[in-house]
Steps between C-alpha positions, in 0.01 A plus 500: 500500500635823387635723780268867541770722589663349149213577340450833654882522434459495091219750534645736664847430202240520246337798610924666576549377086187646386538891711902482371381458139250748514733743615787434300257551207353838661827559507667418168153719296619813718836485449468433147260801457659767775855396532652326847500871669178606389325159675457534840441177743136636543470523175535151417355436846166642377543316180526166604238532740719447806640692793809691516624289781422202295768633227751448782413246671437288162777598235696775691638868423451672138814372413419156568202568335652604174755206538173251531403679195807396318470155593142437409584692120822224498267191576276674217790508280563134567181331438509682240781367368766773531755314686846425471429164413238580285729677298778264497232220350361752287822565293653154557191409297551751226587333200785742360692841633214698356265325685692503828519880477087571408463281805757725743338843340181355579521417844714819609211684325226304676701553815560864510112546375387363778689623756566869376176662711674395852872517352403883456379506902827280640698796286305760655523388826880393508595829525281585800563185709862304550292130537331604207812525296575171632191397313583619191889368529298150550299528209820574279689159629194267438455663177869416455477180657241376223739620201755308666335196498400549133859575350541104479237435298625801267819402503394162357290652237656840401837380547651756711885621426663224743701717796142718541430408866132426601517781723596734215260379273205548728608839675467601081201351462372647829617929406349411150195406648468716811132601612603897466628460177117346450382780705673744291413353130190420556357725793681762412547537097191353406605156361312226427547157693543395140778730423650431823533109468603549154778761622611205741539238223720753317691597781549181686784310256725829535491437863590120495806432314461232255572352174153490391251728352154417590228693290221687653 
């Protein structure tokens, strides 16, 4: 026979999951809309129907707010298949260099689309806040990180100049393909996610060393 306080035990986790979710998504639609300094904890207090205290209690400051923010976007990001390992099947599976490079221009595309509305609070806030710059130096090493575990499966297929380190390789790949530079192109002059991905496919072989020239 089941034990009550168990029971009572997985309520009371249930009902924990269900007010952290709401607020991390009050959260996340203010901070998209207002910025990180223009969202107050009342704001998204009042917005995910909770109290103040409950903010506290439940997730903790703004900043660990913002950072539970972050973390739900990159477990979006993964189920929808924007991980490192995604990536590293995705060109492995690429049939020639050409391929291999639509696939990388692709996903940094997809990636920086998604994430450009809170990469544009983490910059805005980074300045203000010395944790929150810790955030944003966070971001940059995962995003690194994935690129890093990619550069195999583009070394197989593009055929990278032999003495190019990993670590080289991806820190290229990573400046190429930096979510200001997105921010800047496309936010800022007016291009097209089109024109953007296509920029990528052009750019990326001049960043990565190698003996072949795969066609757009």
């Amino acid at each position: 026979m089941d034990n009550p306080r168990t029971r009572s035990q997985i309520r009371r986790d249930a009902q924990t999951a269900g007010t952290r979710g709401d607020i991390i998504e009050a959260a996340s639609a203010l901070m998209r809309e207002h910025g990180y300094v223009g969202t107050s904890i009342a704001a998204i207090a009042d917005k995910g129907g909770v109290a103040v205290q409950t903010i506290y209690n439940t997730v903790g400051s703004k900043v660990d707010v913002l950072a539970a923010v972050l973390a739900a976007t990159n477990d979006g990001a993964r189920a929808a298949g924007l991980s490192a390992t995604g990536l590293g099947a995705g060109i492995t599976g690429a049939g020639n260099p050409g391929s291999a490079v639509r696939v990388l221009a692709a996903w940094i595309a997809d990636s920086n689309e998604r994430a450009a509305p809170l990469n544009r609070v983490v910059n805005e806030a980074a300045g203000l806040d010395p944790e929150i710059k810790e955030l944003e130096l966070s971001m940059a090493a995962r995003s690194l990180h994935a690129y890093s575990e990619a550069v195999g499966a583009l070394r197989s297929q593009l055929g990278l100049r032999p003495g190019l380190s990993d670590h080289e390789a991806a820190t290229s790949i990573w400046a190429l393909g930096h979510p200001q530079v997105f921010t800047t192109l496309v936010g800022g002059f007016g291009w097209s996610r089109e024109t953007y991905e296509n920029w990528l496919r052009s750019a990326l072989p001049g960043v990565l060393p190698t003996g072949r020239f795969p066609a757009r």
